[in-house]
Backbone bond lengths (Angstrom), bond angles and torsions (degrees), N, CA, C in turn:
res aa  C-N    CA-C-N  psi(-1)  N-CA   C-N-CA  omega(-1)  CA-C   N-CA-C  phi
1 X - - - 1.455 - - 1.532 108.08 -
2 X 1.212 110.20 125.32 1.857 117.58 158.42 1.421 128.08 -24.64
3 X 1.087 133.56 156.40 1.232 136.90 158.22 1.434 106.71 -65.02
4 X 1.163 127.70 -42.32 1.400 128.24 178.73 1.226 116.27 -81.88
5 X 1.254 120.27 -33.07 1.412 129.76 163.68 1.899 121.91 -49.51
6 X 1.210 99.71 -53.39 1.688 118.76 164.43 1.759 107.86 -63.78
7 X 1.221 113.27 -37.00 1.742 105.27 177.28 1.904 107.87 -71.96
8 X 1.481 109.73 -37.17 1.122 124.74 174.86 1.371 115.56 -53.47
9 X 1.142 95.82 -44.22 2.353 97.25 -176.00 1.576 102.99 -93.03
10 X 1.395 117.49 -5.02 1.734 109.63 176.54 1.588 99.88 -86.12
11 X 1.459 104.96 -39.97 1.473 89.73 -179.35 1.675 111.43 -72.57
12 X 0.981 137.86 -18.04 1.748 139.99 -178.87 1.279 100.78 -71.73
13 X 1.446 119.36 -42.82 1.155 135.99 175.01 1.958 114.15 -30.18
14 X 1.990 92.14 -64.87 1.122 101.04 -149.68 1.870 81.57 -98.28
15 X 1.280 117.94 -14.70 1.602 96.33 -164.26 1.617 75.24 -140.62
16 X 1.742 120.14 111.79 1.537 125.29 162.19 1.251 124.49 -71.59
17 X 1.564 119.17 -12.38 1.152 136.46 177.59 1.543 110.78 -48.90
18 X 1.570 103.73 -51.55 1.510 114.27 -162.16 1.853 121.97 -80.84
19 X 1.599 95.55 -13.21 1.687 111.09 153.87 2.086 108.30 -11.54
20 X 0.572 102.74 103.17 1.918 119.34 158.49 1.949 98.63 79.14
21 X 1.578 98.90 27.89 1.534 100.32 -174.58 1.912 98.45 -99.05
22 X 0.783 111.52 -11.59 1.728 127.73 -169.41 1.529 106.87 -76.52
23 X 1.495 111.34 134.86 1.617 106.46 159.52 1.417 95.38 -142.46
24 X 1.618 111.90 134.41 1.367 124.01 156.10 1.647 141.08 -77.98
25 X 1.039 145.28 39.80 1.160 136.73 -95.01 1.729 107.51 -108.33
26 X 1.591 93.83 -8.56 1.541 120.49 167.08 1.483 91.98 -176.88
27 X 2.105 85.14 178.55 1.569 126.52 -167.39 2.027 80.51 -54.63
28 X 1.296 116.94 142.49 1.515 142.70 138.98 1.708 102.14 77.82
29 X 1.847 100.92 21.69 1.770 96.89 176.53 1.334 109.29 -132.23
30 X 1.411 103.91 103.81 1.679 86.54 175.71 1.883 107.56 -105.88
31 X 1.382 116.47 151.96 1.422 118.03 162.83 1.753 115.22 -110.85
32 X 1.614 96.47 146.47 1.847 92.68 -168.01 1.476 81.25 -135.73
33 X 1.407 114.07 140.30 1.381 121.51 158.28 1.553 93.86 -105.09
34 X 1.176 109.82 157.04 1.675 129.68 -153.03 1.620 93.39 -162.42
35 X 1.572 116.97 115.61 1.237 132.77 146.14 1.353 112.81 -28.46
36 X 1.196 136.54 126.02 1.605 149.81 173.18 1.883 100.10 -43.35
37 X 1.446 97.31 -59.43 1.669 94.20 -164.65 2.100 106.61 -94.55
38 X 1.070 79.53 48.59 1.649 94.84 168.32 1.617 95.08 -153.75
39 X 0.500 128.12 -20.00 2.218 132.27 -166.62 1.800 91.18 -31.07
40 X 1.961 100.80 -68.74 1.552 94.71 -155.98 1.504 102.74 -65.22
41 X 1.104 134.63 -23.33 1.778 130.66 164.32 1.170 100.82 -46.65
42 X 1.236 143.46 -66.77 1.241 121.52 -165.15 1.035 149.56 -83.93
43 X 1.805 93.92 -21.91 1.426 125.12 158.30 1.571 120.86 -52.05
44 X 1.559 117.42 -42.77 1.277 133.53 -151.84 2.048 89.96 -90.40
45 X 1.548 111.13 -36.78 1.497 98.89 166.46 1.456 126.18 -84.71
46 X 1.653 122.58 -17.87 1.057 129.55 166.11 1.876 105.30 -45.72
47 X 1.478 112.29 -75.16 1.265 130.50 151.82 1.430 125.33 6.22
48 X 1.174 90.02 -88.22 1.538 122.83 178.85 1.545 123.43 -60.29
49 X 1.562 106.94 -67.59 1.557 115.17 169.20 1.320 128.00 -96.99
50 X 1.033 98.42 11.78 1.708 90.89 -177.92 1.787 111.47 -134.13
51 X 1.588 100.64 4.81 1.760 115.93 165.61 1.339 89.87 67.52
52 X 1.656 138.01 38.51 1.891 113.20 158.76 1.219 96.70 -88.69
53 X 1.555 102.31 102.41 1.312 116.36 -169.90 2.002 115.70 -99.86
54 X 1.498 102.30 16.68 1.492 93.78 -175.65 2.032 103.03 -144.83
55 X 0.779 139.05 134.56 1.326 155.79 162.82 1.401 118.24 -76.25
56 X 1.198 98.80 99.31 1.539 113.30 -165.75 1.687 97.02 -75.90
57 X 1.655 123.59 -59.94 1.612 107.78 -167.23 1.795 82.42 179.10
58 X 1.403 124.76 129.25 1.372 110.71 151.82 1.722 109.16 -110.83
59 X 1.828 80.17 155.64 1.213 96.20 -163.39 1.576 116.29 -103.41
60 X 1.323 133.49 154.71 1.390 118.02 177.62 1.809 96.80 -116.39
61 X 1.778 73.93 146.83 2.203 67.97 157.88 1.763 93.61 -150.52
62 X 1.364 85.72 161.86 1.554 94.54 170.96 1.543 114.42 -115.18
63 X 1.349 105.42 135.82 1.997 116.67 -163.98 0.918 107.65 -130.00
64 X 1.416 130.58 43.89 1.405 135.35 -166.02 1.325 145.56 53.83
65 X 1.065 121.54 -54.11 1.333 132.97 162.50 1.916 120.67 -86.66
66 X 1.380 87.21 -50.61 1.553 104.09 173.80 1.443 113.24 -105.80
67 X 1.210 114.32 153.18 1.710 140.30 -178.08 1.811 86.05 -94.42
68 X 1.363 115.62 142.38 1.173 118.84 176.65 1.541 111.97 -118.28
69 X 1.300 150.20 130.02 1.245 128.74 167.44 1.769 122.75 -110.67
70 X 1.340 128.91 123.24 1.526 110.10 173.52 1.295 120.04 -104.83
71 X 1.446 118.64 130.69 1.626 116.85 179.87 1.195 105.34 -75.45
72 X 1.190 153.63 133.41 1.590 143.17 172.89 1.874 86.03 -117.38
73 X 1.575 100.96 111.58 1.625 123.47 167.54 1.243 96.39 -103.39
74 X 1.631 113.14 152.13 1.488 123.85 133.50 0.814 125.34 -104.30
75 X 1.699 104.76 160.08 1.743 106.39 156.11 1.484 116.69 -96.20
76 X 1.319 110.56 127.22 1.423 113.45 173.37 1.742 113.61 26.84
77 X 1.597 112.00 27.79 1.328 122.50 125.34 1.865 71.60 90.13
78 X 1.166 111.39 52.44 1.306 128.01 156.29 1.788 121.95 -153.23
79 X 0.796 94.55 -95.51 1.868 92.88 174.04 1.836 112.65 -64.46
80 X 1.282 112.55 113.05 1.307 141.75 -174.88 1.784 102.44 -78.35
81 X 1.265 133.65 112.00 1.446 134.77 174.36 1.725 81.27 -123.50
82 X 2.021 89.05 134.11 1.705 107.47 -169.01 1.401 68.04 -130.78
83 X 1.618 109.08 135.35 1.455 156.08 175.27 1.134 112.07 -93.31
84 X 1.274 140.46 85.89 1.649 120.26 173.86 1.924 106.64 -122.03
85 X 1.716 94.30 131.79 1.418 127.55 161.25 1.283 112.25 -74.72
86 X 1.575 109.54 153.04 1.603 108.99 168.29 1.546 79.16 -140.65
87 X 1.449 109.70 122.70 1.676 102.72 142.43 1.477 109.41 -129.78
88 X 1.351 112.29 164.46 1.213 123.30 158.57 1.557 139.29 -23.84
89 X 1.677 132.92 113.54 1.034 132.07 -161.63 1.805 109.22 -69.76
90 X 0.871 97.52 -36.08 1.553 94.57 166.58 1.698 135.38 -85.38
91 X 1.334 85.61 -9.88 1.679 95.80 165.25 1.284 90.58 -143.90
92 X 1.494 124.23 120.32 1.532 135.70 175.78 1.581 114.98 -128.40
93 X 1.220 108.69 34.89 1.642 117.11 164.94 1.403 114.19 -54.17
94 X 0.957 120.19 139.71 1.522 144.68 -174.91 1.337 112.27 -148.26
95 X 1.530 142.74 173.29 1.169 147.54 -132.53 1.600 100.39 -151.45
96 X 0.711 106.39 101.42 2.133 98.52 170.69 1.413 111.05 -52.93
97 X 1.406 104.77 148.65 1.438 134.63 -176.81 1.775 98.84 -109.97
98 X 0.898 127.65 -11.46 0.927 100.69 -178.00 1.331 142.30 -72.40
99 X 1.103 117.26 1.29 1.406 137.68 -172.67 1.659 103.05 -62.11
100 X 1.355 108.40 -58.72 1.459 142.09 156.23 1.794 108.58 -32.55
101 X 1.140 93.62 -81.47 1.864 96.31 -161.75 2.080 93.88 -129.94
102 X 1.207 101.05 87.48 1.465 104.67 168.54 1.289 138.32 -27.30
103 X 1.722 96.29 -45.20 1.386 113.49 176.15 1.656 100.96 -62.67
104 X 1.337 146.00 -35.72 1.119 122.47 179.04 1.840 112.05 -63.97
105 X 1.015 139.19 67.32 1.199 157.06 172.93 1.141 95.77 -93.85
106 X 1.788 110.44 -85.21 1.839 101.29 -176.36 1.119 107.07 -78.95
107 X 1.307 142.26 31.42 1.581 118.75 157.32 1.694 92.01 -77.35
108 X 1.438 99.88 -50.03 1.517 104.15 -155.53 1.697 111.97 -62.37
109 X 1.479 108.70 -23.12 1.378 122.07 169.75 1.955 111.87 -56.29
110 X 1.270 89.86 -42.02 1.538 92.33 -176.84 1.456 122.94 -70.89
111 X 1.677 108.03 -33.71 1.512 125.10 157.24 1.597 129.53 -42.73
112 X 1.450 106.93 -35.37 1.461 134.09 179.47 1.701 85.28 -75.71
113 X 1.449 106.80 -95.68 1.076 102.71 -131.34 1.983 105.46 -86.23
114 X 1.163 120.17 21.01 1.148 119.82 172.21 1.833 109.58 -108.11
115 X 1.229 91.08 -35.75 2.030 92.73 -176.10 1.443 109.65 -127.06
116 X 1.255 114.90 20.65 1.558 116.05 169.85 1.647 116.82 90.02
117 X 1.446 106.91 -8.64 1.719 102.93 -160.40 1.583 119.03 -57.23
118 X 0.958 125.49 132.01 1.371 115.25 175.00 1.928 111.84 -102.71
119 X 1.777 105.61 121.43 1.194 113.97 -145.09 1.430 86.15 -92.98
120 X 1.292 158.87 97.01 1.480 151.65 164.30 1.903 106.01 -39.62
121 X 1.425 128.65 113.16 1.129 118.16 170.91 1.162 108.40 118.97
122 X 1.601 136.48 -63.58 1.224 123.73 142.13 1.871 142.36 -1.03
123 X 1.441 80.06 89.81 1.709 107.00 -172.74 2.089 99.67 -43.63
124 X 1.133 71.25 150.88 1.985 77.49 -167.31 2.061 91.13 -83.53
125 X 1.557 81.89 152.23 1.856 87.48 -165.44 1.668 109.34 -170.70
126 X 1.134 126.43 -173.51 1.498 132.54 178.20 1.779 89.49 -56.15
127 X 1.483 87.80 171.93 1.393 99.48 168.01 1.710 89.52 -98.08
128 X 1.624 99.44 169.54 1.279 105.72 165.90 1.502 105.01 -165.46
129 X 1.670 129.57 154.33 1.444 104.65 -8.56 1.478 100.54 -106.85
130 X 1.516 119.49 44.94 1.720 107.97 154.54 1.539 113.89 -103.44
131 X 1.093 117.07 168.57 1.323 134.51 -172.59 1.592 110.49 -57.93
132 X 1.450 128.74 148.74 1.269 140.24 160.26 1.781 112.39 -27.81
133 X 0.950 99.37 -45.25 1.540 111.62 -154.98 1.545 105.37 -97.80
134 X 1.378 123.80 -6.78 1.457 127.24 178.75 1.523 111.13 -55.22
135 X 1.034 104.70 154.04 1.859 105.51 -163.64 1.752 84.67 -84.41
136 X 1.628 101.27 143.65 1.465 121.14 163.88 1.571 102.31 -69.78
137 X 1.539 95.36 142.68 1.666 116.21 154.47 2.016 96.76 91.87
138 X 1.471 100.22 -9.88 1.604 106.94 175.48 1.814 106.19 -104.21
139 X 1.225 86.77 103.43 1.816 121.24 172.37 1.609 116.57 -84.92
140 X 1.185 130.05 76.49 1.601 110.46 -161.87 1.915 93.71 -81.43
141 X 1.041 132.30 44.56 1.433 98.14 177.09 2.112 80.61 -150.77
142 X 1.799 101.10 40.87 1.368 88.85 163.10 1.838 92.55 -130.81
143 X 0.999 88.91 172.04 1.817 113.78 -157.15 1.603 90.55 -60.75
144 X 1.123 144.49 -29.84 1.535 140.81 -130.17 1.998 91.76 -140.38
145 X 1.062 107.48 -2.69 1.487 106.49 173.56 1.189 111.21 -75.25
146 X 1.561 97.88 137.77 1.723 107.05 171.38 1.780 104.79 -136.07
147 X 1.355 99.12 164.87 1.785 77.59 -171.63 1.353 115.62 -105.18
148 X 1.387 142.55 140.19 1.411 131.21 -132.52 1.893 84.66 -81.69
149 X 1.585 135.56 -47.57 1.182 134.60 -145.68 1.416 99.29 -126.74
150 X 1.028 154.29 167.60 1.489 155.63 112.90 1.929 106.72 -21.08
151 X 0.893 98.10 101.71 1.878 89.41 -177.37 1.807 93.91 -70.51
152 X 1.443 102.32 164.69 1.212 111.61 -152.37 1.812 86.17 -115.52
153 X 1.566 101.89 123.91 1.532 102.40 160.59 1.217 148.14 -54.19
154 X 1.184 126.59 104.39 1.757 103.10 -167.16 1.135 124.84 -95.22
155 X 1.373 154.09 103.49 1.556 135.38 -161.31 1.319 109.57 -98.26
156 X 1.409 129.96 138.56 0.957 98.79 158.61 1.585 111.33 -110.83
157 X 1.043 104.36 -176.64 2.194 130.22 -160.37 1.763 91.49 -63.54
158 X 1.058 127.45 146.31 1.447 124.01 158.32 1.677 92.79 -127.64
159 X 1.345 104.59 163.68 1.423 129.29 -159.67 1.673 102.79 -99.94
């Protein structure tokens, strides 16, 4: 049996839910779709018992209906387990990680303010990475965005 193969039956093991949710697609990549309201269960034993001890980058996508999210963990900076959420585009609550891996702060910042996600837990802070002044409820990195104005260029003078 694989290394990925053995990470694959510990998690079935510990969570039966996730039975035929797995794809291997090569050596050191596994993909798991994970129910939204189970995520921090599995996340928190991924974490916890199984040492994916580093946070590679999460990713957002937008799929029309649903906001998608992928955790990309490693193991000891070899075998890659990608986490993906689906919630609802009109309700896109999600759960902070940061408790876990701090540095996901601005991932989760970018989740907010690029595709709408609303991160539950997420310490209040700059926006990132659009500007203070960007109009609320405008997401440019979802499928159905349009931009309310022509944003206005600003140059400044060089010497």
């Amino acid at each position: 049996m694989s290394k990925e193969e053995t990470i694959q039956q510990e998690l079935i093991k510990n969570f039966g839910f996730l039975e035929g949710k797995f794809r291997i697609p090569r050596e050191r990549r596994i993909f798991l779709d994970v129910p939204a309201d189970r995520f921090m269960d599995v996340f928190d034993y991924t974490v916890k018992k199984m040492n994916f001890n580093y946070l590679c980058i999460i990713s957002g996508l937008d799929e029309g209906e649903n906001l998608s999210f992928i955790y990309h963990l490693a193991l000891n900076y070899s075998i890659i387990l990608n986490i993906k959420i689906s919630v609802p585009k009109s309700n896109p609550s999600i759960k902070t990680i940061t408790g876990y891996f701090p540095s996901a702060d601005l991932y989760e910042r970018e989740l907010e303010d690029l595709l709408g996600a609303k991160v539950e837990g997420l310490a209040k802070g700059r926006r990132y990475p659009l500007p203070d002044d960007w109009p609320i409820g405008q997401y440019p990195l979802r499928k159905d965005w349009k931009p309310q104005d022509e944003p206005e260029v600003k140059q400044e003078k060089s010497n």
